[in-house]
N, C-alpha and C positions, 0 to 999 in steps of 0.2 A: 826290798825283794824285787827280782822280777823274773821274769818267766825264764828258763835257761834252755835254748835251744842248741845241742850241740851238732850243728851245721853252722850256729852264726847268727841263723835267721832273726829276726826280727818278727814277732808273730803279731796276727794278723789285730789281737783285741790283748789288753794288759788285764791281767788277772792277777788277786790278791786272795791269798791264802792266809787261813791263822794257822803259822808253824811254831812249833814249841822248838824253842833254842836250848839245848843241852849245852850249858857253856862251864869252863876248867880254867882256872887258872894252874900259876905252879902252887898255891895255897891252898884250893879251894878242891874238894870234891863233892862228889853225891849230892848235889845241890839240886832243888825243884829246878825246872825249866821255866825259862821267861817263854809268857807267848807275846807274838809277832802278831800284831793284826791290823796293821797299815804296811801302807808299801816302805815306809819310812819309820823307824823309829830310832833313838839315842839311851842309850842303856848306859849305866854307868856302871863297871866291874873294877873292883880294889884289886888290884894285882898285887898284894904282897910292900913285904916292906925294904926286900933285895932287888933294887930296880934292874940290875945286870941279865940275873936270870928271869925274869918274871918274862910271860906269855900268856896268852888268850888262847885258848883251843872253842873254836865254837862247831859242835855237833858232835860234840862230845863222849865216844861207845859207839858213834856214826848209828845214831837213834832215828834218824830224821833223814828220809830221801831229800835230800837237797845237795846244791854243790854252794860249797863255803870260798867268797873273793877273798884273799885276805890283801891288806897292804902290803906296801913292801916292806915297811919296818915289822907287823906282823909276822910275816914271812921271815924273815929273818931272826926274829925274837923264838920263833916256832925251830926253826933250825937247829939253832942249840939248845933248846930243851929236846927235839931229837937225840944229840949227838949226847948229851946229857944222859939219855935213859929216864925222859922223864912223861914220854909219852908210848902209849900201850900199842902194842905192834896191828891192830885192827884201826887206830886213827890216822896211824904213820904211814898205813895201806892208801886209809884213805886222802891224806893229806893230796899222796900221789896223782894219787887218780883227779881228786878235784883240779889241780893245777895245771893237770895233762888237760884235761876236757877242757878247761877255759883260754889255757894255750891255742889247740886245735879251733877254737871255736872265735878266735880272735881280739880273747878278753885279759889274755896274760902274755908281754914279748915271749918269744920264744929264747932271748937272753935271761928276762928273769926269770922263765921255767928251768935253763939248766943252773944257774946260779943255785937254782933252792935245792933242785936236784943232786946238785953238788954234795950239799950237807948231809947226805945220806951216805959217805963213802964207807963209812964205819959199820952201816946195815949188816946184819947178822939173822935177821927175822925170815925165814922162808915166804909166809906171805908177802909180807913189806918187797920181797927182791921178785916176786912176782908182777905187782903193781907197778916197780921202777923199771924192769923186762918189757913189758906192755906200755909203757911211755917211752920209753927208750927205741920201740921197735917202730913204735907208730913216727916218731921224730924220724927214723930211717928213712920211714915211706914217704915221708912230706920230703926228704933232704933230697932225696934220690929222686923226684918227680912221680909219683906216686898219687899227690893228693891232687885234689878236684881244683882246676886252673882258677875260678875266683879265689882259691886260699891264697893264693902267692898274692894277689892285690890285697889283704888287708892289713 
């Protein structure tokens, strides 16, 4: 874990939180929450026994203020279980939003933002098209010179 500031910043002292991780696979629901109480931990979650579809959703009901990095295979495992219908239109909001802030903030390319972006094209969820509107608009501001000149150096 570590602190998320969405400017980028780098804050001044590292702070460790115990957060409780709501995590889903394609198998798994209603599960207790693992808690987080190092900066670091290795959790191990059985994904199922269909490796094609299987995915990690972690923050699962978006129970827990935090923003979720995922990989890039992640990210893409999480894609088609999107496009699948296999994840609830309040995650798939959020999915958004986490990938925008960490884009914005210089922790996701802005290629792998629209790539994931992408696998939304089949979206049908009024919230979900709201969160991808609000990513979409902000990507305008930064394309069209809008954002704050250290964002173009990182």
């Amino acid at each position: 874990q570590s602190w998320f500031l969405a400017s980028g910043e780098v804050p001044a002292e590292e702070k460790v939180w115990n957060i409780p991780l709501f995590i889903r696979t394609c198998g798994s629901e209603g599960k207790e929450p693992t808690m987080m109480t190092a900066k670091t931990m290795d959790i191990e979650v059985p994904i199922g026994s269909v490796a094609d579809t299987a995915f990690v959703l972690i923050n699962d009901g978006v129970r827990t203020p935090m923003r979720v990095a995922y990989t890039a295979e992640m990210r893409a495992r999480l894609s088609l279980a999107v496009k699948a219908g296999k994840v609830a239109v309040a995650d798939r909001s959020q999915l958004v939003m986490d990938a925008f802030a960490l884009s914005k903030a210089g922790r996701l390319a802005v290629d792998d933002l629209m790539r994931f972006l992408a696998g939304f094209c089949g979206e049908r969820a009024y919230t979900a098209w709201e969160a991808l509107a609000m990513a979409l608009a902000g990507l305008d501001r930064i394309l069209m010179g809008g954002a704050p000149e250290d964002m173009y150096k990182r």
